[in-house]
FIGU-972679 format. One record per residue (C-alpha): x, y, z; residue in three letters. Coordinates in steps of 0.02 Angstrom, whole numbers, plus 50000, padded with zeros to 5 digits. Each point is the difference from the previous one (the first is absolute). Last residue first. Layout:
XYZALA...
This chain:
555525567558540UNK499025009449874UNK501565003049860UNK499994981749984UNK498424996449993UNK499815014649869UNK501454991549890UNK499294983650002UNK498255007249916UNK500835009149891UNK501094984749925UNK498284989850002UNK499125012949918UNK501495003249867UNK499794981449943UNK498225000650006UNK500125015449891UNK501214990549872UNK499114984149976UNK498365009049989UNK501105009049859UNK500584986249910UNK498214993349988UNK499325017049934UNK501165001449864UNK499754983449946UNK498095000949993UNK500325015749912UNK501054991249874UNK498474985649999UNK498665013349959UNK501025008549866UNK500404983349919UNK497974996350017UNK499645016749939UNK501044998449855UNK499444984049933UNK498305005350030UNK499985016049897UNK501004990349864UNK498714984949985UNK498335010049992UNK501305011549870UNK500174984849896UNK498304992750012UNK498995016549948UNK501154997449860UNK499794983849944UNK497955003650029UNK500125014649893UNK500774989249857UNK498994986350044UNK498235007049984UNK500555012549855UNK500584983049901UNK498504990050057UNK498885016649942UNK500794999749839UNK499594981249976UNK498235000950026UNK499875017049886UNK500784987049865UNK498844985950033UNK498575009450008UNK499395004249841UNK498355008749960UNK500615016950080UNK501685004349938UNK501115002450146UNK500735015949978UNK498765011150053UNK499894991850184UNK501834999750051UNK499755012850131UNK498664995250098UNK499984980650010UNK501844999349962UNK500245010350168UNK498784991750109UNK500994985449930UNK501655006450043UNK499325007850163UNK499574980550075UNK501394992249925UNK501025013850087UNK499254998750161UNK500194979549994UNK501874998849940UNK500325014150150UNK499114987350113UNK501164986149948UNK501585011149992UNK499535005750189UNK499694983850063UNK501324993249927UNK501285011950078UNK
């Protein structure tokens, strides 16, 4: 799950200054740069927060879905070896 909030952090930091770069151009007046500096942090981490959230979210779930299937597929090895075996004794017994 911290892999995928980590790498979600680093998409969105990624497309939130792509973003600022592009979008937010106008509005940053030209011979300054503190304040265009400080909208792009803002875009950077805002995007990146939730690039992070859903990285987190989609992993979250497909680990729980992965382990309930891992479940699932345990009981039922459990289950078919069981009914093997029973089958198994019931055709030697039929045989002889």
């Amino acid at each position: 799950m911290i892999k995928g909030c980590v790498t979600g952090f680093a998409a969105g930091t990624i497309y939130g200054t792509i973003l600022a770069t592009w979008k937010d151009v106008p509005r940053v007046e030209r011979n300054v740069a503190l304040p265009g500096l400080i909208r792009m942090l803002k875009m950077m981490g805002t995007h990146g927060l939730t690039f992070a959230a859903i990285g987190g979210v989609y992993i979250g779930v497909e680990q729980h879905t992965r382990k309930q299937t891992d479940e699932l597929e345990f009981g039922d090895l459990h289950v078919n070896a069981f009914k093997s075996r029973q089958y198994d004794e019931h055709s030697e017994s039929g045989s002889r």
